[in-house]
C-alpha positions in Angstrom: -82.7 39.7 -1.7 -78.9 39.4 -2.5 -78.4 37.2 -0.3 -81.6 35.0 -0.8 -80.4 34.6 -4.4 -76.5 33.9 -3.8 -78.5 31.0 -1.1 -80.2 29.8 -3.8 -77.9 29.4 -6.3 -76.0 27.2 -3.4 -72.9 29.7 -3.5 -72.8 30.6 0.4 -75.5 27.3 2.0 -74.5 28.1 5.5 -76.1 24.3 6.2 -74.2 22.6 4.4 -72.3 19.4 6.3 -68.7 20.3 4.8 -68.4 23.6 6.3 -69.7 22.9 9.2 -67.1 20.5 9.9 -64.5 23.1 9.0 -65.7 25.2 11.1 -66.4 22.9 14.1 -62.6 21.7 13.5 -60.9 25.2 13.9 -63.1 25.9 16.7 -60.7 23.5 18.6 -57.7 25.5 20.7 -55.6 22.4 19.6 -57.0 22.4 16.5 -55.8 26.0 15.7 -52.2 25.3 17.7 -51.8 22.9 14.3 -52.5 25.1 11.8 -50.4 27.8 13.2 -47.6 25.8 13.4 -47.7 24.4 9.7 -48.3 28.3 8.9 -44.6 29.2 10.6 -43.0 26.5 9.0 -44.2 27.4 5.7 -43.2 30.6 6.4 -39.2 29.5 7.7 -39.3 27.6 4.6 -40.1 30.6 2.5 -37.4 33.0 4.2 -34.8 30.1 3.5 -35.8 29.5 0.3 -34.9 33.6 0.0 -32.3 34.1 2.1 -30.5 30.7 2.1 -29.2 28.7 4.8 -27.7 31.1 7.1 -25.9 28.6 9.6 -22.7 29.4 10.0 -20.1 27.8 7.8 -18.4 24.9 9.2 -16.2 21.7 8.4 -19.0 18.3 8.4 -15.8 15.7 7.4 -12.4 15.0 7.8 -11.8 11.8 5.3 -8.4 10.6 7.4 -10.6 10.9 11.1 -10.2 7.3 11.9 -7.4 6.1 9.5 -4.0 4.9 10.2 -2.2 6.9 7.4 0.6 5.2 4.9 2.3 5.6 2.0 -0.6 4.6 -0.3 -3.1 7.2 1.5 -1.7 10.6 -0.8 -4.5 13.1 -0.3 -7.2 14.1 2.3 -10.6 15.9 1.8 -12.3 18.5 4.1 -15.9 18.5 3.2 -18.4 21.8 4.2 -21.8 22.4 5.0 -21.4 25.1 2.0 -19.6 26.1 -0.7 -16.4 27.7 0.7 -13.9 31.0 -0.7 -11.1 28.5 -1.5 -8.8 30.9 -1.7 -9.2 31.8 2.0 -9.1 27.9 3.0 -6.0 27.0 0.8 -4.8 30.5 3.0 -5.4 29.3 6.3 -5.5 25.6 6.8 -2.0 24.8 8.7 -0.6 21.6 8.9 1.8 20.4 11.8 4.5 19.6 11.2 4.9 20.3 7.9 2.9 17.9 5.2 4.1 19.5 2.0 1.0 19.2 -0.5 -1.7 21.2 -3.1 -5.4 21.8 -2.6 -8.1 21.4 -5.1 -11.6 21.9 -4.7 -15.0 20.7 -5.9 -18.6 22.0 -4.6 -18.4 21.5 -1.4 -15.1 19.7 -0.8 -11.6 20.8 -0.8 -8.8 17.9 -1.4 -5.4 18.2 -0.3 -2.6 16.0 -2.3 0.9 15.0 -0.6 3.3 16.1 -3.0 5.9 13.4 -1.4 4.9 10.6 1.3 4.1 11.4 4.6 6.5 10.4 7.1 5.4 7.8 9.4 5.7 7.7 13.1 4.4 10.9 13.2 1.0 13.0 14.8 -0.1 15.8 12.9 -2.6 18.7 13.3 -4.7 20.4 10.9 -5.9 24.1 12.1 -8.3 26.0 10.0 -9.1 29.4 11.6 -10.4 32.5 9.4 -11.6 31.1 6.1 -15.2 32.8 4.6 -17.9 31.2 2.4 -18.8 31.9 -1.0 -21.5 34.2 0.2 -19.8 35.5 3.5 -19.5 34.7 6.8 -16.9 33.6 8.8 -16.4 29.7 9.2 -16.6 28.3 12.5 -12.5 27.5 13.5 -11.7 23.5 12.9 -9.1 21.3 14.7 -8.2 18.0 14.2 -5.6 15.3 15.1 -4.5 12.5 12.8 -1.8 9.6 13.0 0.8 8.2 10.4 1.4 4.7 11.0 4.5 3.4 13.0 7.6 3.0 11.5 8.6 -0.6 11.9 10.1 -3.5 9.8 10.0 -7.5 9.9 13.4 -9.5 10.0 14.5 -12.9 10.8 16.5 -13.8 13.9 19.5 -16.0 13.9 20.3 -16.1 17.9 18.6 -18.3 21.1 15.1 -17.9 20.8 14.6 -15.7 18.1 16.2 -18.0 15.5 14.2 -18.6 12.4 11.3 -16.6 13.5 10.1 -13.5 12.1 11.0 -10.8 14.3 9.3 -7.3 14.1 10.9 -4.2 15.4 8.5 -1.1 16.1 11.4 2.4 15.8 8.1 4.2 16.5 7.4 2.4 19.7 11.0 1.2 19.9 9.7 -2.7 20.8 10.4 -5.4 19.4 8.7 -8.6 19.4 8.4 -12.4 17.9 5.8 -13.2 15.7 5.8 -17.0 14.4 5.7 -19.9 16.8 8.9 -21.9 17.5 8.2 -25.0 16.2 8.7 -23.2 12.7 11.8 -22.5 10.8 10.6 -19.5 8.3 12.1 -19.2 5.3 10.9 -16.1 3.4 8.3 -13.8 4.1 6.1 -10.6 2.7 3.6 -8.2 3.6 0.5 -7.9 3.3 -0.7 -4.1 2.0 -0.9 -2.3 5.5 1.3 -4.2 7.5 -0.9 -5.8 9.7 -0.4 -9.1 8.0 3.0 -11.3 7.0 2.9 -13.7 4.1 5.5 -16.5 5.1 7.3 -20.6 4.1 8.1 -22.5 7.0 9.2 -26.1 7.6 8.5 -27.8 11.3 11.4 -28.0 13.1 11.2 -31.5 14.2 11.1 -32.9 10.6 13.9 -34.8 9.2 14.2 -32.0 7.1 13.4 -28.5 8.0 14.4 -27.2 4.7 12.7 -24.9 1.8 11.6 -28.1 0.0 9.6 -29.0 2.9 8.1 -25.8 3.8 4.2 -24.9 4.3 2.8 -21.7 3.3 1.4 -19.2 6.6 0.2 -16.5 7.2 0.3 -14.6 11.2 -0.8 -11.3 12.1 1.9 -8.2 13.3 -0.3 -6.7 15.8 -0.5 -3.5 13.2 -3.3 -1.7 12.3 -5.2 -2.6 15.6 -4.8 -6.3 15.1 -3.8 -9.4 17.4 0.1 -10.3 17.5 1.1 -13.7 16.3 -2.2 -15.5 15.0 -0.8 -17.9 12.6 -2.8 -19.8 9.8 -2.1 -22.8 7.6 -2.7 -21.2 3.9 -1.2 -24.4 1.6 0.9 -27.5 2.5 3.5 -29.3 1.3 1.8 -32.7 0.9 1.8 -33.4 -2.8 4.0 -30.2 -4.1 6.9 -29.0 -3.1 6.5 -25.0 -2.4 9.3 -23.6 -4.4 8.4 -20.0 -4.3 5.4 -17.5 -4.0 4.5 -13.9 -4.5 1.6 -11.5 -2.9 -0.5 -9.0 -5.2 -0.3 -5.6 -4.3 -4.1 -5.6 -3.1 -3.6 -8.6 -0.6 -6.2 -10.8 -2.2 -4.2 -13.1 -4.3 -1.2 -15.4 -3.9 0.8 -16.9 -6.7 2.8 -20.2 -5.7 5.3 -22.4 -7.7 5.0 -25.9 -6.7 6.8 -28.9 -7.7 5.5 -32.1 -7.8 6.7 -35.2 -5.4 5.7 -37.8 -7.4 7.2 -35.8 -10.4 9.9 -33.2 -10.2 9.3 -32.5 -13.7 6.1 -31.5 -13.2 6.6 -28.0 -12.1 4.3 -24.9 -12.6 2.3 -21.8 -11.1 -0.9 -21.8 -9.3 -2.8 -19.0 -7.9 -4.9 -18.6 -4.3 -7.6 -16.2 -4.1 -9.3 -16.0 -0.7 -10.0 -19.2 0.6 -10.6 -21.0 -2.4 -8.3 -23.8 -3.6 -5.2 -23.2 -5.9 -6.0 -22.4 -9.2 -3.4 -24.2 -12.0 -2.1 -21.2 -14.2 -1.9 -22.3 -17.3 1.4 -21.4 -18.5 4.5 -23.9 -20.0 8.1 -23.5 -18.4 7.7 -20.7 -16.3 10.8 -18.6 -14.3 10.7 -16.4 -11.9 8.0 -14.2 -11.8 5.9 -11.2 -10.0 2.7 -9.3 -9.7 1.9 -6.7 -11.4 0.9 -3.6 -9.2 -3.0 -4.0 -10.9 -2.9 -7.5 -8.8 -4.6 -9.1 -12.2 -1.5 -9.4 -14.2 1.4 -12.1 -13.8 5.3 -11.2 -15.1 7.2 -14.5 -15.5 10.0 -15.7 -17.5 9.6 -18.3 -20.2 11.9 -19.4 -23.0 13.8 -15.9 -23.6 11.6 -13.4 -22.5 9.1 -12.2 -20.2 4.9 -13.0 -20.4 2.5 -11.0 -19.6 -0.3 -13.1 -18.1 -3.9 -12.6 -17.0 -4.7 -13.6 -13.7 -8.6 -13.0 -13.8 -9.5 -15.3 -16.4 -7.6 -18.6 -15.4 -9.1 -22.2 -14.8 -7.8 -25.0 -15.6 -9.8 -25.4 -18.9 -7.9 -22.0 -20.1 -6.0 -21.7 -22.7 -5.7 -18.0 -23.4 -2.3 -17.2 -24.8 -0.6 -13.9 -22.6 -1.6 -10.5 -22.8 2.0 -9.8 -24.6 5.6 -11.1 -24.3 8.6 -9.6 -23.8 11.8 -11.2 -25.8 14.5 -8.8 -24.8 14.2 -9.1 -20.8 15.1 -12.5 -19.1 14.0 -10.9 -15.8 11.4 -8.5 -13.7 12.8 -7.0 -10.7 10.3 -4.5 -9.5 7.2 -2.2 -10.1 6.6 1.2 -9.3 4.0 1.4 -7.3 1.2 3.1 -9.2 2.4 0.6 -12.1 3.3 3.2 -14.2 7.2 1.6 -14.9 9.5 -1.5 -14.1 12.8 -2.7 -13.7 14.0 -5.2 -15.6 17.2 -7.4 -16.7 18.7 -7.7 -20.0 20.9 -11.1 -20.2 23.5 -9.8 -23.2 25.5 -12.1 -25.2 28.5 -10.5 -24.1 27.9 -12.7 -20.6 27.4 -8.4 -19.3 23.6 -7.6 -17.6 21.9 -4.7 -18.5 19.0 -3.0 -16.1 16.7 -0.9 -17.9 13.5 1.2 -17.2 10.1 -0.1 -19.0 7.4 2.1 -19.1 3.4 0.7 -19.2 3.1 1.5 -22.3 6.1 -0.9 -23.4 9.4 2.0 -23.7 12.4 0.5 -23.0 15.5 3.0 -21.6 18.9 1.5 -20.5 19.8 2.6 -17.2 23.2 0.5 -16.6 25.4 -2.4 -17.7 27.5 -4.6 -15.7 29.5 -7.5 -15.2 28.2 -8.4 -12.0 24.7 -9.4 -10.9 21.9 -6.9 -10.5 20.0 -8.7 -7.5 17.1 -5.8 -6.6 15.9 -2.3 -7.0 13.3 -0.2 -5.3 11.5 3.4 -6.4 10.8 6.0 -4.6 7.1 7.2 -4.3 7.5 10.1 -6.8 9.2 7.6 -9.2 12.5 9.6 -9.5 15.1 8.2 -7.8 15.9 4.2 -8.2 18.1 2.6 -5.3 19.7 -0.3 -6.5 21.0 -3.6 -5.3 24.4 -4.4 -7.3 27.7 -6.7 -7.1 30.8 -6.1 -9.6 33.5 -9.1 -10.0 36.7 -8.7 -7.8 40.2 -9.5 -9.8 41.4 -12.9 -8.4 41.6 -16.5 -8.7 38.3 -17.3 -7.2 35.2 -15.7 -9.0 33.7 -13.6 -6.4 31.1 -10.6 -6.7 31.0 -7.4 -4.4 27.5 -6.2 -3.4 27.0 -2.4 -3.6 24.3 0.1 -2.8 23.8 2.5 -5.8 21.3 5.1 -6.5 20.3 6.3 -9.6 18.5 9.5 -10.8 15.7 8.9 -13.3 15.4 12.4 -14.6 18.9 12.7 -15.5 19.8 8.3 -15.7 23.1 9.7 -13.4 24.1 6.9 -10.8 26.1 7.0 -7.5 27.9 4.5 -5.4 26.5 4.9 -1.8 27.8 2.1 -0.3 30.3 -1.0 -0.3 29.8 -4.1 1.0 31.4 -7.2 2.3 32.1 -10.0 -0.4 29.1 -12.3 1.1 26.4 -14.7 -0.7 23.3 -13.4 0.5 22.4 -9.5 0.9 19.1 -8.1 1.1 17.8 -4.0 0.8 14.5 -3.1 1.8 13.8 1.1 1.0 11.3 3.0 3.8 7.3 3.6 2.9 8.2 7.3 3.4 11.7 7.2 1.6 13.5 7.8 4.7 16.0 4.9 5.4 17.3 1.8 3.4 17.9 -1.2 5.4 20.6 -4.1 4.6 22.0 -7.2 6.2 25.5 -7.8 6.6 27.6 -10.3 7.4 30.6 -9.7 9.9 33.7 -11.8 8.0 35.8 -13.1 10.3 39.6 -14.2 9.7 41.1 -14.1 6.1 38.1 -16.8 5.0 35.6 -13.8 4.4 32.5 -15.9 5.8 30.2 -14.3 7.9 30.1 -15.5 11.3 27.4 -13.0 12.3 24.4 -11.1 10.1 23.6 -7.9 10.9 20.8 -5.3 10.1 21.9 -1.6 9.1 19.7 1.4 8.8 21.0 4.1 6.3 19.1 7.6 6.7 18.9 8.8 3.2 18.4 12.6 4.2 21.5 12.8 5.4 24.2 14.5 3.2 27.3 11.6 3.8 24.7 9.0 5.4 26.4 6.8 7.2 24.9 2.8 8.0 24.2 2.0 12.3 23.9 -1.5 13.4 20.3 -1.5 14.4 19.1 -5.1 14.6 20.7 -8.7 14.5 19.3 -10.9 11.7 18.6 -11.6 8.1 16.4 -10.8 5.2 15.3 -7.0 7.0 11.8 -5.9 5.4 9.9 -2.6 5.8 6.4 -2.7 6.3 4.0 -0.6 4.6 
């Protein structure tokens, strides 16, 4: 009677469709393969939401894999399937050779900073063997290989073939190779941010003139950072301005050029070249010499008695934004650290001296030296402490004449050094290493009491040395690391 009642109040109808079905459907073998498969995985998915992922612990990333590594590239990451014991990682990773650095760690991702630049031309290995998870277990053992980039600079030859051409000159691979074609007569060049670029004016050899005032502005590849050798473009031409002079932003994407008018020598100013497009008039009266700032948005130039400060970003030619600020004190920029945190620049005194001082970004001013003579270039070092500088002091005579000399000066302390004397000569350039390593220089060979070069060449001084000592390693002018 129970069970009469429970029927008729419809709490167990044994005919109704609905159940039927349920029951016809797990009377299928394959049927009730599929439910006790979603069963198992409910139940793995249980025990791992309890006891946690229980995979051994293991290295997923190596950010510097498949990179060519430079001076800009100062820290690497390791990323893990789990959170790590840092302790035990910062213990046992091993780099070789040595790659002097500090870790730092964040969830699942440890970071290790260079403390000074990595030296290029080199392989290194990473080990990690013995380092434990935050909850336990060992972590599987991790090995890796990773490459600096080579060591190579860009020059100009001056003998047979190789005169007026960019030259570059692998020390890594110890090769050396032309880059421009031989119907041009370069001029000037720069780099592009990795190297695998050059930024150079050239006039055609057959013209009338094959001099700066009729040079073209190119561009040709190194055959660096796994590109072609030699590929060289048209980027501006000398048909209505005369290229005086041109700078590349520290990002590659923008080139500043000072042109000259033909029809009008008076009309001279600055234009600027992003991408492809077509150069954009900077709109800024009776401007010097001039550079890029290292935020490649931001123009130094000389005008009147001082320095602007000019936005790059917001020019056209209806602009007439004044600059961002103006410096009266400095007649000249020379150079940016490269994380734009100071610059060099010169001090024209009334006293007909020069005086080279240290500006920080936020405007601070500090006197570094004050001479006589010319102060033509200076480079910092990647950790911003030491400043190698290109100088010349007057020699006692008759004729006005200027010694070039190689000095290097300690920013903690402000102490310069003489490293090296030159040759009385017009035209010196010094180029420091990416990794801080070498300084190179051209220099003439004098010949005969007249003191005029009759052949340039390149020097290489290793800086680690304790008396370093300059070797003939090239023959040519204007000697430029690449990054």
């Amino acid at each position: 009677m129970f069970a009469k009642v429970r029927a008729d109040k419809g709490s167990l109808n044994l005919s109704m469709p609905g159940f039927t079905k349920r029951l016809k459907f797990l009377a299928h073998p394959l049927d009730r393969l599929v439910v006790s498969l979603i069963a198992v995985l409910w139940l793995v998915l249980g025990l791992l939401l309890v006891w946690g992922d229980r995979t051994q612990p293991q290295v997923r990333n190596f950010s510097w894999a498949t990179e060519s590594v430079g001076a800009e590239d100062t820290a690497f990451t390791l990323t893990f399937n789990r959170a790590m014991n840092w302790q035990s990682v910062a213990k046992q990773i091993q780099i070789s050779p040595d790659l002097p650095g500090k870790t730092s760690w964040s969830g699942r991702r440890l970071a290790y900073t260079l403390t000074q630049p990595i030296a290029y031309g080199k392989s290194f290995q990473i080990k990690l063997d013995g380092a434990t998870a935050a909850s336990g277990g060992k972590a599987m053992p991790f090995s890796t290989q990773f490459k600096s980039r080579d060591l190579a600079f860009a020059y100009l030859g001056i003998n047979g073939d190789e005169a007026g051409r960019i030259i570059l000159y692998n020390l890594t691979q110890n090769q050396k190779k032309i880059l421009t074609p031989a119907n041009l007569l370069v001029q000037h060049f720069k780099a592009y941010p990795k190297g695998d670029r050059l930024l150079f004016t050239a006039s055609e050899r057959s013209a009338a003139n094959p001099s700066e005032l009729n040079a073209k502005l190119y561009k040709t590849t190194t055959g660096l950072a796994e590109t072609a050798i030699g590929q060289t473009e048209l980027i501006l031409d000398n048909q209505d301005y005369q290229i005086l002079k041109f700078d590349l932003s520290a990002n590659g994407d923008r080139i500043v050029v000072q042109r000259s008018a033909r029809q009008n020598a008076s009309e001279t100013g600055l234009w600027q070249i992003r991408g492809t497009d077509k150069p954009e008039q900077i709109q800024l009266a009776n401007a010097g010499d001039f550079l890029i700032a290292p935020d490649s948005e931001t123009l130094v130039a000389a005008q009147g008695k001082g320095l602007a400060l000019v936005p790059l970003e917001k020019q056209s030619q209806a602009t007439t934004d004044k600059p961002l600020d103006f410096l009266p004190q400095f007649g000249m920029v020379l150079n940016f650290a490269k994380d734009g945190s100071a610059a060099t620049m010169v001090k024209f005194n009334t006293d007909y001296t020069r005086s080279l001082f240290l500006v920080s970004s936020q405007g601070n001013p500090r006197e570094l030296l004050r001479t006589s003579g010319s102060i033509l270039s200076t480079s910092f070092t990647a950790q911003r402490d030491v400043l190698y500088c290109l100088l010349t002091r007057l020699v006692t005579g008759k004729d006005y004449q200027e010694q070039p000399f190689i000095a290097k000066i300690d920013l903690k302390t402000g102490q310069p050094s003489e490293l090296l004397t030159l040759p009385i000569q017009r035209n010196v350039t010094l180029s420091l290493a990416p990794d801080g390593s070498q300084l190179l220089f051209d220099q003439g060979t004098a010949s005969g009491a007249s003191a005029q070069p009759v052949q340039a060449n390149i020097w290489a001084l290793t800086l680690a040395d304790a008396k370093p000592t300059p070797k003939v390693i090239a023959v040519g002018t204007e000697p430029q690391w690449l990054p």
